[in-house]
C-alpha positions in Angstrom: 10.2 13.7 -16.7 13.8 12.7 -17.8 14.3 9.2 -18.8 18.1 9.1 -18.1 18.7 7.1 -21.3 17.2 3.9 -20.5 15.9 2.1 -23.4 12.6 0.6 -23.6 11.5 3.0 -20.2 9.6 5.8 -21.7 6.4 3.9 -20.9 7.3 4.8 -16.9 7.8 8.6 -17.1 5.8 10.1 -14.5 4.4 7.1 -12.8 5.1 7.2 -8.9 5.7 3.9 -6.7 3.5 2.5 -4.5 5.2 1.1 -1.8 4.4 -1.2 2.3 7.5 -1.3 3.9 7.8 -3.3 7.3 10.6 -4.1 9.7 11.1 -7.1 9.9 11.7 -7.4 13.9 12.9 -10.8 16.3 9.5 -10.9 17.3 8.0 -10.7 13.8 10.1 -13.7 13.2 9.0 -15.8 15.5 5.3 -15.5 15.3 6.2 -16.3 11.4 8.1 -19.4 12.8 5.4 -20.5 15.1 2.7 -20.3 12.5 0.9 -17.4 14.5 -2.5 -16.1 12.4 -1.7 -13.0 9.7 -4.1 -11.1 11.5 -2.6 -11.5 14.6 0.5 -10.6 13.0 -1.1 -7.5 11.9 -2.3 -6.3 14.8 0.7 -6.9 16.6 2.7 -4.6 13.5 -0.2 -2.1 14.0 0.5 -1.7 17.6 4.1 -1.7 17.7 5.0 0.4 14.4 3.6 4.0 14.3 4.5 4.6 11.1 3.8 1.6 9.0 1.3 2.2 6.5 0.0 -0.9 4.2 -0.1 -0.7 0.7 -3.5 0.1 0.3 -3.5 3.5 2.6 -0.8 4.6 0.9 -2.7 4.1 -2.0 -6.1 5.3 -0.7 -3.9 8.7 0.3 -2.6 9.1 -3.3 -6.3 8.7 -4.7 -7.4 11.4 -2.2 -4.1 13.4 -3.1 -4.9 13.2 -6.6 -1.6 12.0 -7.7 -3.2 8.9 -8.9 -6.8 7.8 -9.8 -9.1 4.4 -8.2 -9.4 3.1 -11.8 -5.3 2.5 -11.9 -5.2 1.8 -8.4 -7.7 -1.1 -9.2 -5.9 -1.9 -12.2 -2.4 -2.1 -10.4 -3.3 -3.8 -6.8 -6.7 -5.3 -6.9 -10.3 -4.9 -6.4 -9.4 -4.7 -2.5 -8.6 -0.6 -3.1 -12.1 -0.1 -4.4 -13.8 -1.9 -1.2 -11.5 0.4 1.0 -12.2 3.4 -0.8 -16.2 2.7 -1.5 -16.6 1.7 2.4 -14.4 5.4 3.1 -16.4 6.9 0.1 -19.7 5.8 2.4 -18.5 7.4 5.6 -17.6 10.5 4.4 -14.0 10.2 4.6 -13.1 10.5 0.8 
């Protein structure tokens, strides 16, 4: 992969992102201004965006994908990934 010049990078060639990204609606606003629980919060996001996927299935899919192994998702995010993918890994979803 081409490191476009940048010193001090070549430690990053071939690494790929991990990313959540959320709109940020009215209504998300105001259950953040009124205190409302994160969970609640979650559900609500769960329910009203289709496609937003957390950080942690995004990075459960690139485990399964291959692009990227449970030791550096561990690593990079925290011990959360493995419970995720251990409880999957016991349903017979990995």
């Amino acid at each position: 992969m081409k490191n476009f010049g940048v010193p001090g990078t070549e430690e990053y060639s071939g690494r790929v992102g991990v990313f959540e990204l959320l709109r940020v609606t009215p209504d998300l606003v105001r259950m953040k201004q009124h205190e409302i629980e994160d969970k609640v919060i979650y559900d609500y996001i769960r329910k009203t965006q289709s496609d937003y996927t957390d950080i942690y299935e995004n990075t459960y899919s690139l485990i399964r994908q291959g692009v990227t192994t449970l030791e550096e998702a561990g690593r990079v995010l925290d011990s959360n990934i493995l419970k995720v993918y251990n409880i999957n890994r016991k349903s017979g979803l990995t």
